[in-house]
PyMOL commands that place a pseudoatom at each C-alpha (Angstrom):
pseudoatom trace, name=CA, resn=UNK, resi=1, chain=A, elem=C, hetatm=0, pos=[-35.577, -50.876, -36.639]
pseudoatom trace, name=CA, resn=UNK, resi=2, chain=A, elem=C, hetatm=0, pos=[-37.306, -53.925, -35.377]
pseudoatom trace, name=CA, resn=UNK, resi=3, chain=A, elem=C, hetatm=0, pos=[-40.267, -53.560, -33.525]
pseudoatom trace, name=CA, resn=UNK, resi=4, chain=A, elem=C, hetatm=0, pos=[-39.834, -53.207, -29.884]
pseudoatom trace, name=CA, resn=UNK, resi=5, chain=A, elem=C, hetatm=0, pos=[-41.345, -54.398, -26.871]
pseudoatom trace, name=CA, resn=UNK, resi=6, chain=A, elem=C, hetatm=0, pos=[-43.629, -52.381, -24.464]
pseudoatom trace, name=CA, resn=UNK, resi=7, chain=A, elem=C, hetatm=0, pos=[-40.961, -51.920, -22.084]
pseudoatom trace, name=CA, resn=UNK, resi=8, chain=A, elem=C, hetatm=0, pos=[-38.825, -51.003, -24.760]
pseudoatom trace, name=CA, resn=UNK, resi=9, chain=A, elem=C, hetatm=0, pos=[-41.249, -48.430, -26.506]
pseudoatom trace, name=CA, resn=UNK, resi=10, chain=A, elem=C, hetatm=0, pos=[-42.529, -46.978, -22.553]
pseudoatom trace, name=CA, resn=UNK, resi=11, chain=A, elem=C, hetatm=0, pos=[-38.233, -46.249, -22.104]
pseudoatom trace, name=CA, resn=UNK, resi=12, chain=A, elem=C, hetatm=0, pos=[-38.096, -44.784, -25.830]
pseudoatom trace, name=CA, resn=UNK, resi=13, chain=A, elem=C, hetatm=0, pos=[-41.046, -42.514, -25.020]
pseudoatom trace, name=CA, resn=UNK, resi=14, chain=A, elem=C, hetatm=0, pos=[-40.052, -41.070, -21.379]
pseudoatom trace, name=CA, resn=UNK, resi=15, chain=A, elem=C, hetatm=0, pos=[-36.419, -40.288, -23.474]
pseudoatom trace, name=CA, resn=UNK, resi=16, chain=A, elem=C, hetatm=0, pos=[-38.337, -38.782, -25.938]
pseudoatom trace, name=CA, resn=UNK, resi=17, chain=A, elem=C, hetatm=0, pos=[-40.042, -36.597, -23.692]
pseudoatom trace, name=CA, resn=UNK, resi=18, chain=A, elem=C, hetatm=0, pos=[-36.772, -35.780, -21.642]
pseudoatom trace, name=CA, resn=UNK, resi=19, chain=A, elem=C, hetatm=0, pos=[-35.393, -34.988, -25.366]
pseudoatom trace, name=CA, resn=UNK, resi=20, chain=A, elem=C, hetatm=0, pos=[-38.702, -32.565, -25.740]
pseudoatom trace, name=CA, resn=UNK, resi=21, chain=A, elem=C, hetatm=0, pos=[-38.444, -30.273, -22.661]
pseudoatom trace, name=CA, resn=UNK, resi=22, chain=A, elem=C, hetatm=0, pos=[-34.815, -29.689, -23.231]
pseudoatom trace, name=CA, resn=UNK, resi=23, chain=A, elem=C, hetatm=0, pos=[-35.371, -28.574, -27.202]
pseudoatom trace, name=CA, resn=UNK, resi=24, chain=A, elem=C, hetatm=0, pos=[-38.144, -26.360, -26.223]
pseudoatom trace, name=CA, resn=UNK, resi=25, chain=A, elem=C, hetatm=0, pos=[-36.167, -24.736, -22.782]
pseudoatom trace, name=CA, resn=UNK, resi=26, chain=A, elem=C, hetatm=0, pos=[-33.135, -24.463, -25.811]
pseudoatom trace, name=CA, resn=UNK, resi=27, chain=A, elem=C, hetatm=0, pos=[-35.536, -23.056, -28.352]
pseudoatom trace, name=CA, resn=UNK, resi=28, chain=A, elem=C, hetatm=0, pos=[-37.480, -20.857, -26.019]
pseudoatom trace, name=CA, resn=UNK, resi=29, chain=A, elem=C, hetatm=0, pos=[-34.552, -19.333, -24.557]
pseudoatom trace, name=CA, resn=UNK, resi=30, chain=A, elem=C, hetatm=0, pos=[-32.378, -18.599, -28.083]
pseudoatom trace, name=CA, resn=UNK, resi=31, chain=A, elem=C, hetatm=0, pos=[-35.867, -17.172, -29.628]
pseudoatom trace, name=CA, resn=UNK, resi=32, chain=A, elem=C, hetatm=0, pos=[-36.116, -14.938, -26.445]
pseudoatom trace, name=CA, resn=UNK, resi=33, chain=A, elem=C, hetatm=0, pos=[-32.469, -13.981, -27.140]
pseudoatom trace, name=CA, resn=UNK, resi=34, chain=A, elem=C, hetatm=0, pos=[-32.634, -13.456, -31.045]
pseudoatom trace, name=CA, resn=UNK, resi=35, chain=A, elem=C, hetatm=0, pos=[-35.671, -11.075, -30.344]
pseudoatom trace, name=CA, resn=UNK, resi=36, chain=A, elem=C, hetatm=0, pos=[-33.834, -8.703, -28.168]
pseudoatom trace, name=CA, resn=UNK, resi=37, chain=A, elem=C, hetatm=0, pos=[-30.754, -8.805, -30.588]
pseudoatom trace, name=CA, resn=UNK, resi=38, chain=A, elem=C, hetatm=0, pos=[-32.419, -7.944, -33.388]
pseudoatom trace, name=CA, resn=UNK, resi=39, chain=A, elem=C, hetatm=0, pos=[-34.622, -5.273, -31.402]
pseudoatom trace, name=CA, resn=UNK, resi=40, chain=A, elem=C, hetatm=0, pos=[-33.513, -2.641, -33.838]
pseudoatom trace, name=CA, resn=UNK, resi=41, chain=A, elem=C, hetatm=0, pos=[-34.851, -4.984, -37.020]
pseudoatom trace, name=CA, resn=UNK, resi=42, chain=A, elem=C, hetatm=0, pos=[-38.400, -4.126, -38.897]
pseudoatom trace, name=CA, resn=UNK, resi=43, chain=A, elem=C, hetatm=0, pos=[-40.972, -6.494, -37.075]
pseudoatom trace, name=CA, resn=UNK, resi=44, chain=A, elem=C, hetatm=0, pos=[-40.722, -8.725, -39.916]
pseudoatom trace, name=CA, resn=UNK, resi=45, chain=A, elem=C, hetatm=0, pos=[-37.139, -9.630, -39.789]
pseudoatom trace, name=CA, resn=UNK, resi=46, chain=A, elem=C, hetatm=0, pos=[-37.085, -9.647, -35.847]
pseudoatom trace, name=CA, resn=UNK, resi=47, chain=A, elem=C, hetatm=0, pos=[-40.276, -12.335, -35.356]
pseudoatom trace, name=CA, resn=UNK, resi=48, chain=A, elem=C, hetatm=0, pos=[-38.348, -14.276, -38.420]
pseudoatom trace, name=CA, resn=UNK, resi=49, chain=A, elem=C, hetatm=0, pos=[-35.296, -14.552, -37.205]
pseudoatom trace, name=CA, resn=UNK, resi=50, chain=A, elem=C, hetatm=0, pos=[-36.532, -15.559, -33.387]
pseudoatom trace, name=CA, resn=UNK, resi=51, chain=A, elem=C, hetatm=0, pos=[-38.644, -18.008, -34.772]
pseudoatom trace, name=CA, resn=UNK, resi=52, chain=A, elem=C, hetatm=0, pos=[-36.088, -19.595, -37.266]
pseudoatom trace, name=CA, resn=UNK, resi=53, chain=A, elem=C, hetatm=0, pos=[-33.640, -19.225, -34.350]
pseudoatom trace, name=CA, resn=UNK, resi=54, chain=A, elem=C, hetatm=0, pos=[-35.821, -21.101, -31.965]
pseudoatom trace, name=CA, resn=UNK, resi=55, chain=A, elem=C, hetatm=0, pos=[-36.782, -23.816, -34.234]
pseudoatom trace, name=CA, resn=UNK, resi=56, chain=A, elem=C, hetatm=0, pos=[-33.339, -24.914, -35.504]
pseudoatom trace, name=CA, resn=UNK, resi=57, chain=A, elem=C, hetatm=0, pos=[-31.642, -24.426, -31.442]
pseudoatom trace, name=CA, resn=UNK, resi=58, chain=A, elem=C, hetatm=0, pos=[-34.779, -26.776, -30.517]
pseudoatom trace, name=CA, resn=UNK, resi=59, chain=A, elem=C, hetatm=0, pos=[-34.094, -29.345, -32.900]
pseudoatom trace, name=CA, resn=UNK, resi=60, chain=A, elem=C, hetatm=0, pos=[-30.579, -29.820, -32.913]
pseudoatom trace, name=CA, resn=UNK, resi=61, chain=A, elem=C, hetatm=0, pos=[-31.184, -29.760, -28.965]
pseudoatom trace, name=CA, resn=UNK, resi=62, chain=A, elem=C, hetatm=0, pos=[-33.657, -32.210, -28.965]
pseudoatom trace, name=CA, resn=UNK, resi=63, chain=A, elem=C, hetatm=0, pos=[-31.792, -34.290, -31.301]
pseudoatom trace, name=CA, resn=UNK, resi=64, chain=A, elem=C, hetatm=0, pos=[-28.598, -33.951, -28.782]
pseudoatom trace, name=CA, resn=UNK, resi=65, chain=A, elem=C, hetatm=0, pos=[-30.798, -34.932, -25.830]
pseudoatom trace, name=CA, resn=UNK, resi=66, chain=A, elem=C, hetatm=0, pos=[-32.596, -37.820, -27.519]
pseudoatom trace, name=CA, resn=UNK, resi=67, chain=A, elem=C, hetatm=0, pos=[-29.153, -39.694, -29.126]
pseudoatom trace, name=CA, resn=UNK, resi=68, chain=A, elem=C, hetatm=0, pos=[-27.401, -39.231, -25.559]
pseudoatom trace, name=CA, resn=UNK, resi=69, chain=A, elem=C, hetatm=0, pos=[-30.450, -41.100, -24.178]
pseudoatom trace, name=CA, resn=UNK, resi=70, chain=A, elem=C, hetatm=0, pos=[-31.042, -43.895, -26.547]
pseudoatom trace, name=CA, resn=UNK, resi=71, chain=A, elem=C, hetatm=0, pos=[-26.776, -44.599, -26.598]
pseudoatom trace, name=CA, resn=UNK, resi=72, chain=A, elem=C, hetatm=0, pos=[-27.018, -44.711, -23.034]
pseudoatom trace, name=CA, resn=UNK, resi=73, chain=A, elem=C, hetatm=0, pos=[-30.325, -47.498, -22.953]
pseudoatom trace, name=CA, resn=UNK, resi=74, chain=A, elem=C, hetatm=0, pos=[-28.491, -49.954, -26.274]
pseudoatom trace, name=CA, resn=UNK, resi=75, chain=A, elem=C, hetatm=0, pos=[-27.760, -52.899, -25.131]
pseudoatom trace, name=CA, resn=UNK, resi=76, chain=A, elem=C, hetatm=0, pos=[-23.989, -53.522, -25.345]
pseudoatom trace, name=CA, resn=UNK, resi=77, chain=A, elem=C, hetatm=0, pos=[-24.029, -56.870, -25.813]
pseudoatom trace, name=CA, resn=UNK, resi=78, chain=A, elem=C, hetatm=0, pos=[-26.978, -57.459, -27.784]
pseudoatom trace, name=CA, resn=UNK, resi=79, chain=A, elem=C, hetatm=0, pos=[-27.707, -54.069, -29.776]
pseudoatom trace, name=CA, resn=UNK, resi=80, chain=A, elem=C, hetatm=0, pos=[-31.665, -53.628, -28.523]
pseudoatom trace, name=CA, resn=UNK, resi=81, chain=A, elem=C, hetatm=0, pos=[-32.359, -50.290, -28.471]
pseudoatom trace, name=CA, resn=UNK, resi=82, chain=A, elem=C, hetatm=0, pos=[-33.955, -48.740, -25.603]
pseudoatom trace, name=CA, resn=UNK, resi=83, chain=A, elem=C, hetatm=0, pos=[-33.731, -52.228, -23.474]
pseudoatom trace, name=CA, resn=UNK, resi=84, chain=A, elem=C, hetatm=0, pos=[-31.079, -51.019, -20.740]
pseudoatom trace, name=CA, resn=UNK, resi=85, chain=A, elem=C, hetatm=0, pos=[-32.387, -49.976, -17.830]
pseudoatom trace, name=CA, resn=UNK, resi=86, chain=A, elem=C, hetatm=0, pos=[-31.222, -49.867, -14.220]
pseudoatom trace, name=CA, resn=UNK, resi=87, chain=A, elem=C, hetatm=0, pos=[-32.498, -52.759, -11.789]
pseudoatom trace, name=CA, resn=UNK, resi=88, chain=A, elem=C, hetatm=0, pos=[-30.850, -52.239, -8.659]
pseudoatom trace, name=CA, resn=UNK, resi=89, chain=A, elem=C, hetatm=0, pos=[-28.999, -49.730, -6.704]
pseudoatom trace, name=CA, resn=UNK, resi=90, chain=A, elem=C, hetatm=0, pos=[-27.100, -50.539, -3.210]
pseudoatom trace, name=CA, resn=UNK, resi=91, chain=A, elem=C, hetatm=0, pos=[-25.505, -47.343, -1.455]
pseudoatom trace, name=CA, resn=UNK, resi=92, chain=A, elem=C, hetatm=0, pos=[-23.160, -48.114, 1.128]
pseudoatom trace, name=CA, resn=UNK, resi=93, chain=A, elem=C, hetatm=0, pos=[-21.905, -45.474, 4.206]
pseudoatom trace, name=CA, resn=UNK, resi=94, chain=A, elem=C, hetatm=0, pos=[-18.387, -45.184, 4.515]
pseudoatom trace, name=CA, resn=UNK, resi=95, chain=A, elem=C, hetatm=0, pos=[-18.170, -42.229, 6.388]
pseudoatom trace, name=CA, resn=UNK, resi=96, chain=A, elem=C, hetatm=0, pos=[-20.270, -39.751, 8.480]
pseudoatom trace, name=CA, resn=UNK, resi=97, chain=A, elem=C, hetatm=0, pos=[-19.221, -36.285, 9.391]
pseudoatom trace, name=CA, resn=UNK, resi=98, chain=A, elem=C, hetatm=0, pos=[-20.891, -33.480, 11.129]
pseudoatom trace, name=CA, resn=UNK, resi=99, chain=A, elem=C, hetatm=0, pos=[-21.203, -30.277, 9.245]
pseudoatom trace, name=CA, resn=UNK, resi=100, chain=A, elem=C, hetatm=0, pos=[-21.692, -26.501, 10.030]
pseudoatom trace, name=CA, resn=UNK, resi=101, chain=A, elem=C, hetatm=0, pos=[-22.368, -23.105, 8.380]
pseudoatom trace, name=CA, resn=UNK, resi=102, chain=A, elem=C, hetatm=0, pos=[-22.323, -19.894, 9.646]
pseudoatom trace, name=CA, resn=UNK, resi=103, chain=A, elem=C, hetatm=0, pos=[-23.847, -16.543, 7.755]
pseudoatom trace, name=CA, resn=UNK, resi=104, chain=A, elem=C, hetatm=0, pos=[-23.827, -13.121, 9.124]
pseudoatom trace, name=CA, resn=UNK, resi=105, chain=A, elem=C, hetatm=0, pos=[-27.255, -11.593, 8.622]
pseudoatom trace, name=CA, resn=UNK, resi=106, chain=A, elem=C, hetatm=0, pos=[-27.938, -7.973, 8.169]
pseudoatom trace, name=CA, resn=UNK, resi=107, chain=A, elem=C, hetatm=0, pos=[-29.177, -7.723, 11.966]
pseudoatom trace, name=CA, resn=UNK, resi=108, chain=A, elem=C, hetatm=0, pos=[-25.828, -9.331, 13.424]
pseudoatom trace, name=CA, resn=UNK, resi=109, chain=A, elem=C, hetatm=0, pos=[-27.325, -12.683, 13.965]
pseudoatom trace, name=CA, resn=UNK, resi=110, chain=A, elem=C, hetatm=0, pos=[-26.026, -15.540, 12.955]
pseudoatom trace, name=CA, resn=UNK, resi=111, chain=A, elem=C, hetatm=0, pos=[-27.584, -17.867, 10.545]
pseudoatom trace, name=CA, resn=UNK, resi=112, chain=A, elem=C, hetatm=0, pos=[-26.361, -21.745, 11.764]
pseudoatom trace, name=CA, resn=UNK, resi=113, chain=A, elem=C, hetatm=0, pos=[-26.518, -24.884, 9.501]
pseudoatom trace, name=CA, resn=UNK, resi=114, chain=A, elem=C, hetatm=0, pos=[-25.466, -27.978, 10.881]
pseudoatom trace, name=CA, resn=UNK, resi=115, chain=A, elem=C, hetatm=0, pos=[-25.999, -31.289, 9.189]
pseudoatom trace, name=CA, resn=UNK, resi=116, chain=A, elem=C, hetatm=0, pos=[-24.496, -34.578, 8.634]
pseudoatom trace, name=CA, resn=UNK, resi=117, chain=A, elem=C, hetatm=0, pos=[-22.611, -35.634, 5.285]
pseudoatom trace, name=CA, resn=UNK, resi=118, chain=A, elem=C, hetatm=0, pos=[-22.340, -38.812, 4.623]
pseudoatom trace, name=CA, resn=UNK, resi=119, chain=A, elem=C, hetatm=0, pos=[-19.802, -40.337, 2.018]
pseudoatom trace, name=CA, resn=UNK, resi=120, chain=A, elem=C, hetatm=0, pos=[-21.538, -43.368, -0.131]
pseudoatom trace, name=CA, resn=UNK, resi=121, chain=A, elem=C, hetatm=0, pos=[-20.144, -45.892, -2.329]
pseudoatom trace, name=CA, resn=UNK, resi=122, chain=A, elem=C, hetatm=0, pos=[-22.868, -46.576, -4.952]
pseudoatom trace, name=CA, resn=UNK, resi=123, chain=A, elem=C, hetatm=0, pos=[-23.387, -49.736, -6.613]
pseudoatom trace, name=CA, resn=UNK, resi=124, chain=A, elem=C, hetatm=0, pos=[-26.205, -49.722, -9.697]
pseudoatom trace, name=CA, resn=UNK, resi=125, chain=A, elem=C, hetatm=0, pos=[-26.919, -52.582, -12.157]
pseudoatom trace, name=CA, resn=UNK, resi=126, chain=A, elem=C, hetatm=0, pos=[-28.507, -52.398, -15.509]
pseudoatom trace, name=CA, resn=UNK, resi=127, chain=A, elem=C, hetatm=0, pos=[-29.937, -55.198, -16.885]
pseudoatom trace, name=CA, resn=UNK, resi=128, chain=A, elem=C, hetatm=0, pos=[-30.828, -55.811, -20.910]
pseudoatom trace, name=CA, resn=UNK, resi=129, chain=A, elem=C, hetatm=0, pos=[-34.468, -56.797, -21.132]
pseudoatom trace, name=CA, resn=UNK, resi=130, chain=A, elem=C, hetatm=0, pos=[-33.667, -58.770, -24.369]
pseudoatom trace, name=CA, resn=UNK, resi=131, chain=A, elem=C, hetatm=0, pos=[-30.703, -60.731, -24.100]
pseudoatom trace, name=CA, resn=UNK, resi=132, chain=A, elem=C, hetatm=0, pos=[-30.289, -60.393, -19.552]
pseudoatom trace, name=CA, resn=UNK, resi=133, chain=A, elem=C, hetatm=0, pos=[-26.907, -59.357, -19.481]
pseudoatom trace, name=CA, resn=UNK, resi=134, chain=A, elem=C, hetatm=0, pos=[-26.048, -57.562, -16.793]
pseudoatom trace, name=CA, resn=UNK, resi=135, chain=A, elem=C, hetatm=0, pos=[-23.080, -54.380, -16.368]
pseudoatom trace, name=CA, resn=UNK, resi=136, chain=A, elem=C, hetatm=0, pos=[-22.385, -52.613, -13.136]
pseudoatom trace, name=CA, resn=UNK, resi=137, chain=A, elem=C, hetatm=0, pos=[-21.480, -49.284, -12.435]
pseudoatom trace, name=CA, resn=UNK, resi=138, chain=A, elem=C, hetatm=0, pos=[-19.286, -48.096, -9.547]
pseudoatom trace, name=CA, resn=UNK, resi=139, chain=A, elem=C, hetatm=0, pos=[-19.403, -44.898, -8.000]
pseudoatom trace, name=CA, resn=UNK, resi=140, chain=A, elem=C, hetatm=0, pos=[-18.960, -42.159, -4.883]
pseudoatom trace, name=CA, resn=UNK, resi=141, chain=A, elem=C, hetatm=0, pos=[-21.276, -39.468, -3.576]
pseudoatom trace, name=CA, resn=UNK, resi=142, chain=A, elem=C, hetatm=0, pos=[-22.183, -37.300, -0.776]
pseudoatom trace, name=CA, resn=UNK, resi=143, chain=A, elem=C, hetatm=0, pos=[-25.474, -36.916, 0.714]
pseudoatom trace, name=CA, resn=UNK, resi=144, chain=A, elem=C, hetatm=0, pos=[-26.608, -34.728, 4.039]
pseudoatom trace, name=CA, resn=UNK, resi=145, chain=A, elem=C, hetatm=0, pos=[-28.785, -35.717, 6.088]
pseudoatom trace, name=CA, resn=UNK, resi=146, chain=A, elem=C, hetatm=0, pos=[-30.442, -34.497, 9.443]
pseudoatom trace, name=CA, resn=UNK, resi=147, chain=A, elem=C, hetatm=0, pos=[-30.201, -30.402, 8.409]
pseudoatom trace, name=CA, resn=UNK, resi=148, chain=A, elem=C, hetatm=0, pos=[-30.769, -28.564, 11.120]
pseudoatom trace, name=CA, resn=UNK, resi=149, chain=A, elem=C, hetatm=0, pos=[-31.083, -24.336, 10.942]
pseudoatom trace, name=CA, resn=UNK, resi=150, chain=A, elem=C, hetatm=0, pos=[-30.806, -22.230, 13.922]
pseudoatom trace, name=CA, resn=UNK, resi=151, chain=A, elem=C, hetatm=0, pos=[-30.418, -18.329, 14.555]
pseudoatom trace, name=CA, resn=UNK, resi=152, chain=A, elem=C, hetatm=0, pos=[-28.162, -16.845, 17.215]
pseudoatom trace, name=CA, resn=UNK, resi=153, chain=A, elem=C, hetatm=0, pos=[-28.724, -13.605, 18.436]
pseudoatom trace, name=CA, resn=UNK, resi=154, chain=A, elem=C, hetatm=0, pos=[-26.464, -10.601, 18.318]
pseudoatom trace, name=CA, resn=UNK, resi=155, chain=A, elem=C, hetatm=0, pos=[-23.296, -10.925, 20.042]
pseudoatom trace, name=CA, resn=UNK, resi=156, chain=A, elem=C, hetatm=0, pos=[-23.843, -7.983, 22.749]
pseudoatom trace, name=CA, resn=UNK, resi=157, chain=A, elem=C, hetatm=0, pos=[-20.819, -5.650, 22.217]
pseudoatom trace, name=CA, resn=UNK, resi=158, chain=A, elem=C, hetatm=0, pos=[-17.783, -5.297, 24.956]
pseudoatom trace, name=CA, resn=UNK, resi=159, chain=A, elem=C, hetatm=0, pos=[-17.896, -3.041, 27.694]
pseudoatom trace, name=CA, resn=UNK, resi=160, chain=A, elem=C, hetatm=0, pos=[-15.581, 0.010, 26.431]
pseudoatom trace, name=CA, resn=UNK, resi=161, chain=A, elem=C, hetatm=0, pos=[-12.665, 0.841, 29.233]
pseudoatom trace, name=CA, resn=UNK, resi=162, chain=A, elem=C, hetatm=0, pos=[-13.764, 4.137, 31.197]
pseudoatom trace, name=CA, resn=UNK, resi=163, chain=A, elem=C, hetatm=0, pos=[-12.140, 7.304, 30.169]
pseudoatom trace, name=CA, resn=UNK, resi=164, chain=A, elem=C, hetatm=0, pos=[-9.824, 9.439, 32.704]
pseudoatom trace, name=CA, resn=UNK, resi=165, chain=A, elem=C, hetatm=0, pos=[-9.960, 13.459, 33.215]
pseudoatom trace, name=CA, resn=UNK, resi=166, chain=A, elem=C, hetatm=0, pos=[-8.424, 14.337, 29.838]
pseudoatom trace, name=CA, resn=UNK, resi=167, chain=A, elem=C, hetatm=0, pos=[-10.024, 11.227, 27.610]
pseudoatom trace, name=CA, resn=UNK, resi=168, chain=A, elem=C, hetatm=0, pos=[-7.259, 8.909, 27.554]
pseudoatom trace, name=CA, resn=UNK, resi=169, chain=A, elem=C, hetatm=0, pos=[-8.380, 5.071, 27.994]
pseudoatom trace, name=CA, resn=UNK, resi=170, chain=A, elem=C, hetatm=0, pos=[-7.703, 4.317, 31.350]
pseudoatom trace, name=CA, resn=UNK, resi=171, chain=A, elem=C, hetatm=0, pos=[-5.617, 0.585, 31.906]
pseudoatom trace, name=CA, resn=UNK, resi=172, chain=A, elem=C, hetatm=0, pos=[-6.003, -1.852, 34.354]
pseudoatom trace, name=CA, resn=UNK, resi=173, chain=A, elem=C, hetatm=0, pos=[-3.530, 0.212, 36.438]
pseudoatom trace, name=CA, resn=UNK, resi=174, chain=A, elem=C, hetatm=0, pos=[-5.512, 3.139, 36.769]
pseudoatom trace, name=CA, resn=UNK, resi=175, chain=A, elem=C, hetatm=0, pos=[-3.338, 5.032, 34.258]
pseudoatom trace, name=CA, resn=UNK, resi=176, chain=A, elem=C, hetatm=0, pos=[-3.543, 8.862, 34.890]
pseudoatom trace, name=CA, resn=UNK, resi=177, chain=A, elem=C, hetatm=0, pos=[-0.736, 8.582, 37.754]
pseudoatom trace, name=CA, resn=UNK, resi=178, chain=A, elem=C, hetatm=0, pos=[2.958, 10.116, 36.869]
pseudoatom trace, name=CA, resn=UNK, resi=179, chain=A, elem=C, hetatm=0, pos=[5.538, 7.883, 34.819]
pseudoatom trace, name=CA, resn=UNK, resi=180, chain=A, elem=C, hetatm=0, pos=[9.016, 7.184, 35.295]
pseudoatom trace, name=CA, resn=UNK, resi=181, chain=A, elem=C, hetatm=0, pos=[11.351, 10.515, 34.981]
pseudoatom trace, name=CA, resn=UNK, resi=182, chain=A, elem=C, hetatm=0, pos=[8.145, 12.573, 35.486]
pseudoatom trace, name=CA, resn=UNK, resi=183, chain=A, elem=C, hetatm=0, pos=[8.468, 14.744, 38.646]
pseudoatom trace, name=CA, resn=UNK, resi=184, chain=A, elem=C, hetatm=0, pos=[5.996, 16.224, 40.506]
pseudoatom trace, name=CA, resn=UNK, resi=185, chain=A, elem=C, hetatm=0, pos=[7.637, 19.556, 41.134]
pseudoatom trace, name=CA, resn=UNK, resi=186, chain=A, elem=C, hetatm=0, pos=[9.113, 20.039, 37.518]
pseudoatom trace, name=CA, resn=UNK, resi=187, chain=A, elem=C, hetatm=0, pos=[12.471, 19.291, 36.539]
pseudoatom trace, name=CA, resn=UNK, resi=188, chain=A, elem=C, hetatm=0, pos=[15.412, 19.056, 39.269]
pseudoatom trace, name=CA, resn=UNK, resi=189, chain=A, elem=C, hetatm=0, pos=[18.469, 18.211, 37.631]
for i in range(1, 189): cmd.bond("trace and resi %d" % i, "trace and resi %d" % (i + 1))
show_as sticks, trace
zoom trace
C-alpha cells in the first residue's frame, strides 16, 4: 500500500479502533460462553478452550469490522484507501406529527408520553480527499423531538347502583315494584 496521508492514516486508525471494541465485545462474550459450556471439563480443557474460543471469535470479528470499514472509506473513483469521508449533511422536515403513549402502572396511573416525530429527508456527501470526487447519498428518517412525560392519577372508580330489599341492582326506575302479569293478590284467572 502506498503511504497515506494524515487524514488518511487518523480515518484508518478510528476504523481500527471501531474494528477493536467489536473483536474484544465478540471475543469476551464467546470466551464467557465456552466457559460455562464446558463447565463439566478438567480446568485445563475449560480455560483452553475459552481462551482459544475468544481469540479466534475476536479476530475473525475484528477482521469483519475492520474490511466493512475500510470498503466503505475507498475511494470509488480513485482507489485511496481510507480517503472517503462524509463532508456535509442537510436534513430536511417533511412532516411533523404529534405523538402519544400511554402505560398502565402498577398503582392505576397512567404513564403519558407525548412527543413530536418528525419525518426527514437526509442528504450526506462524501468527498475523496485524494482525487475530490464527490457521491451523494439519499435517505429517510424519523426523529422526536420535544418529549414530554406526565403521570395521571387513578381514574376514581364509578359509583355502584344502590341495592333494593332483597340485593337486586336497583334501575333507574326504581325496580322492586310488580311487573306486567304479576298481581298483587295472587293469581285471578
Amino acid at each position: 500500500m502506498t503511504s497515506l496521508s494524515e487524514d488518511q492514516q487518523s480515518k484508518k486508525a478510528a476504523i481500527q479502533k471501531g474494528a477493536t471494541v467489536w473483536g474484544v465485545i465478540a471475543g469476551a462474550v464467546v470466551g464467557l460462553l465456552a466457559l460455562w459450556l464446558l463447565g463439566g471439563q478438567g480446568s485445563a480443557v475449560r480455560f483452553g478452550g475459552a481462551i482459544v474460543a475468544a481469540v479466534a471469535v475476536g479476530v475473525l470479528a475484528f477482521r469483519a469490522s475492520f474490511n466493512s470499514g475500510a470498503k466503505a472509506a475507498k475511494c470509488a473513483a480513485c482507489g485511496a484507501a481510507f480517503s472517503r469521508s462524509r463532508t456535509d449533511r442537510q436534513e430536511t422536515v417533511t412532516a411533523s406529527t404529534p405523538k402519544e403513549e400511554r402505560e398502565e402502572q402498577e398503582d392505576g396511573s397512567t404513564k403519558v408520553t407525548r412527543w413530536t416525530e418528525d419525518a426527514l429527508d437526509v442528504l450526506e456527501t462524501y468527498t475523496c480527499a485524494k482525487c475530490n470526487d464527490e457521491t451523494t447519498r439519499n435517505f429517510q428518517t424519523t426523529r422526536r423531538r420535544d418529549e414530554t412525560e406526565t403521570t395521571e392519577p387513578r381514574a376514581k372508580p364509578k359509583a355502584e347502583p344502590k341495592s333494593g330489599k332483597d340485593g337486586a341492582k336497583m334501575g333507574s326506575w326504581g325496580g322492586g315494584g310488580p311487573t306486567k302479569g304479576d298481581s298483587p293478590k295472587g293469581d285471578q284467572g
